[in-house]
BAFI-3210 file (N, C-alpha, C; in Angstrom, 3 decimals, decimal comma, padded with zeros to 6 digits):
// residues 205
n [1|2|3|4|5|6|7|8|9|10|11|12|13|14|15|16|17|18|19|20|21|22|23|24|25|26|27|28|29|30|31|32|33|34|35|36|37|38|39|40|41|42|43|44|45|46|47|48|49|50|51|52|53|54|55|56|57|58|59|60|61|62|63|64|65|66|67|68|69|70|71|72|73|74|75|76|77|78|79|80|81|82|83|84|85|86|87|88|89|90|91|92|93|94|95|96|97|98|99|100|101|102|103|104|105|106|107|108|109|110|111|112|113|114|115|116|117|118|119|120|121|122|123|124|125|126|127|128|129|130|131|132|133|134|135|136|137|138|139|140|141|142|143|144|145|146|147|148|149|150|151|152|153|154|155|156|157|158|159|160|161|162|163|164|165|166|167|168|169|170|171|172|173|174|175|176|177|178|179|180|181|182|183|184|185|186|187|188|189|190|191|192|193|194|195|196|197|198|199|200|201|202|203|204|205]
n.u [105,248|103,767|104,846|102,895|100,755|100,671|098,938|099,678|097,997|098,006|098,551|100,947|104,089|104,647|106,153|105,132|104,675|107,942|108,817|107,249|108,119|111,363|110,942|110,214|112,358|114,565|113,863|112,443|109,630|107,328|106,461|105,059|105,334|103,309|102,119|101,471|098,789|098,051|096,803|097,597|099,897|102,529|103,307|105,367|105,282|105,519|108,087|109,631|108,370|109,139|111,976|111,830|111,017|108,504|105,698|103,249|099,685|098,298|096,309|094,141|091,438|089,530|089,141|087,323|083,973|082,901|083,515|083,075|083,549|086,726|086,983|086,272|088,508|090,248|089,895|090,165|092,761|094,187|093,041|094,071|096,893|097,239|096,557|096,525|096,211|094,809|096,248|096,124|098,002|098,107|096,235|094,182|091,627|087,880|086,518|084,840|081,809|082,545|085,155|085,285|083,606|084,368|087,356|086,525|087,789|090,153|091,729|093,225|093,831|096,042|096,100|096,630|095,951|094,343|091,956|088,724|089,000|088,998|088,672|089,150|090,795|093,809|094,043|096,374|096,469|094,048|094,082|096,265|094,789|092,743|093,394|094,626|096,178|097,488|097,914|098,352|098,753|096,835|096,059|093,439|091,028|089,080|085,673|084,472|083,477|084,216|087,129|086,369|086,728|086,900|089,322|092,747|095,304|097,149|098,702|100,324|101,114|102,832|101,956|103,345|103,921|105,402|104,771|104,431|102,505|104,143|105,782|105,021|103,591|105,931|106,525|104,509|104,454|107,062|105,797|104,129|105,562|106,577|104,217|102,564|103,900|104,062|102,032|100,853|102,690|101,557|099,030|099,755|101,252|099,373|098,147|095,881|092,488|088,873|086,289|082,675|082,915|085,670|088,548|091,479|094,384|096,863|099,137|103,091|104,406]
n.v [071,308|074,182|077,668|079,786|082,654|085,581|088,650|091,728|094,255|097,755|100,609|102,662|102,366|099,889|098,075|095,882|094,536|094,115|092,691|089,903|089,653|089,540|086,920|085,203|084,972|084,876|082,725|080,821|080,345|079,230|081,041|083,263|087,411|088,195|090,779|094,075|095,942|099,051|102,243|104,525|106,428|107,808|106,189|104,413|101,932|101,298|102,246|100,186|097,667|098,613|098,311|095,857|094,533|093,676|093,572|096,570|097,714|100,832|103,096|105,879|106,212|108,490|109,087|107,019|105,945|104,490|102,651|100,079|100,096|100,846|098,184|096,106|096,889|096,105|093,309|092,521|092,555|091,291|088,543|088,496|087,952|085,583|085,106|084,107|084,350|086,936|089,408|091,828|094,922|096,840|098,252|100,748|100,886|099,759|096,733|095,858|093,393|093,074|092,147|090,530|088,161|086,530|085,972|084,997|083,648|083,064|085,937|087,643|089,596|091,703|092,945|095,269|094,655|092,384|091,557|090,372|093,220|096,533|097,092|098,344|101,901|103,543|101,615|101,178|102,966|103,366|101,158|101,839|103,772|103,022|101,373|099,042|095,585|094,350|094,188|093,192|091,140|090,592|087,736|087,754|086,181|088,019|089,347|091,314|093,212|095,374|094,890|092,175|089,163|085,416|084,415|083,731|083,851|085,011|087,344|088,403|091,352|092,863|095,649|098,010|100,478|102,896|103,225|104,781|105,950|105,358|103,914|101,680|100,906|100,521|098,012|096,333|096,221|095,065|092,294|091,743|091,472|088,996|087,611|087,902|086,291|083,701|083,138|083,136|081,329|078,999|078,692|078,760|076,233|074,493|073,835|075,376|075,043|076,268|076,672|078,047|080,274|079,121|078,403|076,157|074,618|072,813|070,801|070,988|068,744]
n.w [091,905|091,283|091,230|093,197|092,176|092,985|093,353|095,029|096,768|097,143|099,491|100,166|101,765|101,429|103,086|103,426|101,336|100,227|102,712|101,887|099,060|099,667|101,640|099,485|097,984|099,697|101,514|100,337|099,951|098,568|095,759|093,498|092,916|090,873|090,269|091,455|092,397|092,796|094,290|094,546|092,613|093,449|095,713|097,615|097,704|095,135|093,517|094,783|093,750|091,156|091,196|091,809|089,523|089,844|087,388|087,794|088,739|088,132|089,207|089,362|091,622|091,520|088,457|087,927|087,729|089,519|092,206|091,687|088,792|088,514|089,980|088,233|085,816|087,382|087,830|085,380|084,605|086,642|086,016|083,905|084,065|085,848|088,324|091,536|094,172|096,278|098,107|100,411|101,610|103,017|102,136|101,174|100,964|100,689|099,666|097,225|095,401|093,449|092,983|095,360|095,245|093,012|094,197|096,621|099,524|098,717|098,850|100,824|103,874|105,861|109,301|111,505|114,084|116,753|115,721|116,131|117,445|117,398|114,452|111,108|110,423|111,726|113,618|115,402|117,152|118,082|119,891|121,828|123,264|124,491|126,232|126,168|127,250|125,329|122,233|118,631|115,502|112,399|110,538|107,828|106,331|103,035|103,164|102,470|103,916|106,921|107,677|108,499|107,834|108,095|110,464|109,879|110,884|114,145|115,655|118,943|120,276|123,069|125,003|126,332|128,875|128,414|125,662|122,960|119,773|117,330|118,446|119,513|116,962|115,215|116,263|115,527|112,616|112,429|113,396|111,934|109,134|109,375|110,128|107,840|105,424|106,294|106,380|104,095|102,853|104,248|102,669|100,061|100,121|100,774|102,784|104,286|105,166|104,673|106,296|106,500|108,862|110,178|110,261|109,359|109,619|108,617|109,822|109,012|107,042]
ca.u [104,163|104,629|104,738|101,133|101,082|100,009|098,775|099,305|097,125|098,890|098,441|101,918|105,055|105,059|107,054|104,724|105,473|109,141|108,935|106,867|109,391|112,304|110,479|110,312|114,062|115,143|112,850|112,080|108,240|106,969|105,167|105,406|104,585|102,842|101,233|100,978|098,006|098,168|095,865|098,310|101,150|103,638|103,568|106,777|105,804|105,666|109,147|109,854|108,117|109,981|113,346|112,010|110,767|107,207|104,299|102,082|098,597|098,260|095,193|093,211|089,891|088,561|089,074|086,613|082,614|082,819|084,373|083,087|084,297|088,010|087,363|086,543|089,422|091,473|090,126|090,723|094,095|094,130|092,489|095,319|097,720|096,774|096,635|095,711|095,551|095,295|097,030|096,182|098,515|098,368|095,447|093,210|090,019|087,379|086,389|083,518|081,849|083,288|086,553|085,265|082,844|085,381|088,244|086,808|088,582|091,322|091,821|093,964|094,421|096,982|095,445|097,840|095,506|093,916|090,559|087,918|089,069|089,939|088,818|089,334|091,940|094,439|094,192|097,293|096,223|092,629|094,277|096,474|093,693|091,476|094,175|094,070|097,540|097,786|097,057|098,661|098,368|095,921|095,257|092,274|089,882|088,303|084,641|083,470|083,314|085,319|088,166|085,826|086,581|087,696|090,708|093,746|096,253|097,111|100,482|100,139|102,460|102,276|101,105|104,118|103,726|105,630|104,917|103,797|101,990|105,270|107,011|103,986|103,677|107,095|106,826|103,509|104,418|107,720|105,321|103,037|106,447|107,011|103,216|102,111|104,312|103,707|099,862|101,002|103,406|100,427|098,336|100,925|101,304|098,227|097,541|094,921|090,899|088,036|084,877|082,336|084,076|086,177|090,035|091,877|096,058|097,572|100,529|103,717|105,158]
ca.v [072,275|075,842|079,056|080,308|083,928|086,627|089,889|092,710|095,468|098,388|101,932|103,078|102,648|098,733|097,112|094,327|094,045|093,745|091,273|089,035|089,555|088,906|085,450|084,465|085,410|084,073|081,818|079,659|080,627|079,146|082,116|084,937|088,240|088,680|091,558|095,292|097,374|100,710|103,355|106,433|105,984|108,335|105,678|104,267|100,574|101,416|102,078|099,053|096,522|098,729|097,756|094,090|094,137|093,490|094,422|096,955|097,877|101,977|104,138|106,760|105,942|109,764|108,983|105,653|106,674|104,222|101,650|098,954|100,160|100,292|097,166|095,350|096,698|095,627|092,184|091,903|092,411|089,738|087,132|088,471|087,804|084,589|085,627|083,183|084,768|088,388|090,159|093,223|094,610|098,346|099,019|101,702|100,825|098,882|095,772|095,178|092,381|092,411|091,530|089,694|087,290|085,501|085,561|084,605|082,044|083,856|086,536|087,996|090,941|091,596|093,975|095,615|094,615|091,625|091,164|091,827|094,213|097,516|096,927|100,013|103,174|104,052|100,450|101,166|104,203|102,941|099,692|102,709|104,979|101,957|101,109|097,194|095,489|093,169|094,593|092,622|091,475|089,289|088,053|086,906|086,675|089,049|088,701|092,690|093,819|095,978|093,632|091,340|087,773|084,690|084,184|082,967|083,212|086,159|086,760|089,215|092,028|093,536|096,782|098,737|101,457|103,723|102,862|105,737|105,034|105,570|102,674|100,745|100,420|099,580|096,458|095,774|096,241|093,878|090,975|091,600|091,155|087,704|086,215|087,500|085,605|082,165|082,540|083,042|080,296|078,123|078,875|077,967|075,182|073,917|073,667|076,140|074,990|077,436|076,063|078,907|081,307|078,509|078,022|075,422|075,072|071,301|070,894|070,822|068,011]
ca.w [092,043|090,429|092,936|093,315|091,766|093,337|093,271|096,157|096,928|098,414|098,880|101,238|101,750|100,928|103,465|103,981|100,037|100,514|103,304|101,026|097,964|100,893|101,461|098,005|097,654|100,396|102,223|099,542|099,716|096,795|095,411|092,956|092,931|089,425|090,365|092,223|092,292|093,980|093,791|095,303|092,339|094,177|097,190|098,038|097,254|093,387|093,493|095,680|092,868|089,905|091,733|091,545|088,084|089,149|086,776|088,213|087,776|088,620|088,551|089,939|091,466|091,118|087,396|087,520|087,712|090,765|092,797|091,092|087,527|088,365|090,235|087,340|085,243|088,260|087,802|084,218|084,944|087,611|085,556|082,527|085,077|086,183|089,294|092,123|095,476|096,526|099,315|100,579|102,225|103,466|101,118|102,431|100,140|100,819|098,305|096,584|095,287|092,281|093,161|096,718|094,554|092,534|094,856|097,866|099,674|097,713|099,215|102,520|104,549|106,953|109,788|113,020|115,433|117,178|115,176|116,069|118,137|116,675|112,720|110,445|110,314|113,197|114,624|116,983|117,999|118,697|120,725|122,996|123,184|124,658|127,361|126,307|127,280|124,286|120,447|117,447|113,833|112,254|108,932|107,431|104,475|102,692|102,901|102,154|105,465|107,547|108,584|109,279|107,376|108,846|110,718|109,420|112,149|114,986|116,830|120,053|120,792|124,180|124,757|127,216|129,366|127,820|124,440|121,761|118,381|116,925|118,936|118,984|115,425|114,420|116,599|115,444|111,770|112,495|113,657|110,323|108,231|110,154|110,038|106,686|104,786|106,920|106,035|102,456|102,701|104,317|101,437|099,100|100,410|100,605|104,248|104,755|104,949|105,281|106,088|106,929|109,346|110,968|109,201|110,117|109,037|108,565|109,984|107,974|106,971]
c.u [104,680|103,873|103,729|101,787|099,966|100,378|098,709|098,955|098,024|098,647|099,737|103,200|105,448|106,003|106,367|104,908|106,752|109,295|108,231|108,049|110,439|111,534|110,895|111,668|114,457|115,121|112,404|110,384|108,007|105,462|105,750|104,880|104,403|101,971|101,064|099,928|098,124|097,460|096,597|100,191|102,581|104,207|105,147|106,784|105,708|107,047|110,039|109,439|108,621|111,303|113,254|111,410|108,836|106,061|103,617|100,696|098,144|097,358|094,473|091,891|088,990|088,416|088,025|084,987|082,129|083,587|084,502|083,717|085,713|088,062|087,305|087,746|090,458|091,132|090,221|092,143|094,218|094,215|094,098|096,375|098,428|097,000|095,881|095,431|095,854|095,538|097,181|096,699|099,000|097,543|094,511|091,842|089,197|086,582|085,393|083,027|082,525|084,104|086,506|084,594|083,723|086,893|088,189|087,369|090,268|092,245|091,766|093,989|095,656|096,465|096,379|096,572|094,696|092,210|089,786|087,567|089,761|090,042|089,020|090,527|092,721|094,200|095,167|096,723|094,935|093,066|094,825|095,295|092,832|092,091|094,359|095,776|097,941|097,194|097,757|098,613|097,588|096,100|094,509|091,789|089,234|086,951|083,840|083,220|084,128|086,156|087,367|085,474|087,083|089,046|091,380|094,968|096,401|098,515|099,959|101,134|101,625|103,040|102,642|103,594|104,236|105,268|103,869|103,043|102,999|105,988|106,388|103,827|104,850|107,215|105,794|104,042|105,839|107,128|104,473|104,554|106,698|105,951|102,503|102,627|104,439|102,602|100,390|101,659|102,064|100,130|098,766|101,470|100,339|097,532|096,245|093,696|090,435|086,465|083,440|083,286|084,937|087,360|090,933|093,571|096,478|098,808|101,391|104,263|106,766]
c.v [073,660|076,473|079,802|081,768|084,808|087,974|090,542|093,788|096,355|099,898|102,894|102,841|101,073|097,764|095,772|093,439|093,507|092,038|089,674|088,377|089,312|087,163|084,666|084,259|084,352|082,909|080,491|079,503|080,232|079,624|083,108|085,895|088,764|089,907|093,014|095,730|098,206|101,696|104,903|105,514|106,878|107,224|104,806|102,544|100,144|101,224|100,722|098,045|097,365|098,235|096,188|093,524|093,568|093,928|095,365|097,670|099,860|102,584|105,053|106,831|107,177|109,591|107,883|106,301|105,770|103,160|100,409|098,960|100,154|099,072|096,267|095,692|095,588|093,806|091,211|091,423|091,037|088,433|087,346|087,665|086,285|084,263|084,146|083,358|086,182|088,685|091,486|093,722|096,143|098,836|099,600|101,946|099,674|097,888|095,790|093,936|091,689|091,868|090,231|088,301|086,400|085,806|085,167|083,201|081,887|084,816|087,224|089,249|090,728|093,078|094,385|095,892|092,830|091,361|089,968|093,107|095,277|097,711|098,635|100,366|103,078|103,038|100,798|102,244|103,800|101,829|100,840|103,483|104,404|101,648|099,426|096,953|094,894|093,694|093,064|092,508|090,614|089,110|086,817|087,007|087,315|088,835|090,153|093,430|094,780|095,077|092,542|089,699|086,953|084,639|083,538|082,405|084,867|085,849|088,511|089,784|092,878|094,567|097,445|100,006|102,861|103,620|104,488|105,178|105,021|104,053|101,558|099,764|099,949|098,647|096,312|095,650|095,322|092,496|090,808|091,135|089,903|086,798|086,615|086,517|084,211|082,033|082,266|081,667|078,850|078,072|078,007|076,425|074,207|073,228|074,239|075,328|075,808|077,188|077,253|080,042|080,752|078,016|077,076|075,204|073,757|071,242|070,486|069,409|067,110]
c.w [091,667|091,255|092,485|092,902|092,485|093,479|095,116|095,828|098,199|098,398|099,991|101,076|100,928|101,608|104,095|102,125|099,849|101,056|102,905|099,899|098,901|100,921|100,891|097,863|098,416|101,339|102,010|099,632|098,456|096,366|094,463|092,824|091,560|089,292|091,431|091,624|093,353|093,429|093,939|093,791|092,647|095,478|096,698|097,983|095,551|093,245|093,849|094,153|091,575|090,123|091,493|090,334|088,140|088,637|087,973|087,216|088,904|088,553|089,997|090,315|090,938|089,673|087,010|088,367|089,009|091,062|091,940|089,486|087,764|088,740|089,343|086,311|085,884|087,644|086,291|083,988|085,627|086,421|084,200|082,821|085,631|087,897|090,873|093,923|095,492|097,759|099,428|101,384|102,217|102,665|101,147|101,364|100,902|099,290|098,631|095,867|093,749|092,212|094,412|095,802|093,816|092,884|096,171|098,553|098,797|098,019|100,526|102,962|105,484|107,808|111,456|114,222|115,624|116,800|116,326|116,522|117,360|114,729|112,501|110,397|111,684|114,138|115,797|117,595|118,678|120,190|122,422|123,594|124,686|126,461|127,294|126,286|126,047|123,036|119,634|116,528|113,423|110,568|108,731|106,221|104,289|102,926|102,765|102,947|105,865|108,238|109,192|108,910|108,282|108,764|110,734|110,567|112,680|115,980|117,347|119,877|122,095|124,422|126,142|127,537|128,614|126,216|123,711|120,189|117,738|117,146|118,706|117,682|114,469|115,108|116,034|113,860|111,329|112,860|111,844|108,744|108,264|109,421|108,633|105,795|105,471|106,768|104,610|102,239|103,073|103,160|100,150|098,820|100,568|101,602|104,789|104,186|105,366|105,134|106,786|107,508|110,054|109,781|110,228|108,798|109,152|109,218|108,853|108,087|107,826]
res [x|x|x|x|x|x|x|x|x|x|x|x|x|x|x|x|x|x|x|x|x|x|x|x|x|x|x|x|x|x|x|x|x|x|x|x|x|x|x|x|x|x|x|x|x|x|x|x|x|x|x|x|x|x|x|x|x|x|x|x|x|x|x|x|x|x|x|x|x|x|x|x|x|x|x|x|x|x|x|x|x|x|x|x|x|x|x|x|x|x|x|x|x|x|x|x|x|x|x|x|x|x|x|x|x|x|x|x|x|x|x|x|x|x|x|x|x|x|x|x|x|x|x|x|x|x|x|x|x|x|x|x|x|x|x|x|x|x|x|x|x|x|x|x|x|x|x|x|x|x|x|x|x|x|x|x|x|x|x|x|x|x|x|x|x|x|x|x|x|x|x|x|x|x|x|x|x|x|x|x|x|x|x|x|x|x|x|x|x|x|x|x|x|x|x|x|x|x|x|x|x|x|x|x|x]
***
């Protein structure tokens, strides 16, 4: 079986990029990353996929007359690409149907909180804010929404007294390094079903 290719969506620093490419490397994930887009090309996971040689796709939305026009460049690319799942993964846009329509069932997020609690911006901060003992990470499928596709899988981190968004978020953003790449690896593998909003994961072998 040849390693599913995929594209990540990123607009930050990129270390849920890394820990993907880490995987692949070393994990034996059978997957490749044929693909960055990033909309901020100063961010810090451009650099990250020039270090690993992979293609990216760079642009400026203020330059595109709307969402949906870069999104279809984006998905020319893709399809150029041969692109077969997407992973978004710190990417502070929201999708449209251009891109949701022929990748759904395709296409992942990875989100630092316990869906459906807390969708959107400033998830940790929203989860402290709230006083809830238990936040986490989730990831699911795209479906156009605000974080709001079906769920793939969810690992808890609990919520400490002392904890700051600061401290918070670098454990929360060490569990998202862990379980994105075990959905991906699912995927890959060819465990994952998604029948309405109900996903169900095979066991391995």
């Amino acid at each position: 079986m040849s390693p599913l290719r995929i594209a990540v969506f990123a607009s930050g620093s990129g270390s849920n990029f890394q820990a993907l490419a880490a995987a692949i490397r070393d994990a034996g994930l059978p997957a490749t990353i044929a693909l960055l887009v990033c909309d901020k090309p100063a961010a810090g996971v451009v650099r990250r996929a020039e270090a690993l040689r992979v293609p990216t796709f760079l642009f400026d939305p203020k330059s595109y007359p709307s969402r949906e026009a870069y999104e279809a460049e984006i998905l020319g690319r893709l399809r150029d690409e041969g692109v077969e799942l997407v992973v978004l993964a710190g990417y502070m846009r929201l999708i449209t149907d251009v891109l949701v329509k022929p990748y759904y069932g395709r296409m992942i997020n990875v989100h630092p909180a316990l869906l459906p609690a807390f969708p959107g911006v400033r998830a940790v901060r929203q989860a402290l804010e709230y006083g809830v003992k238990l936040t986490g990470v989730t990831v699911h499928y795209v479906d156009g929404g605000m974080d709001s596709g079906p769920i793939i899988a969810q690992q808890a981190v609990e919520i400490r007294d002392d904890d700051t968004e600061e401290s918070l978020t670098e454990r929360v953003h060490a569990v998202e390094h862990e379980l994105l790449p075990r959905a991906v690896r699912w995927i890959a593998e060819g465990r994952v079903a998604l029948e309405g909003r109900k996903v169900t994961v095979r066991r391995g072998e």
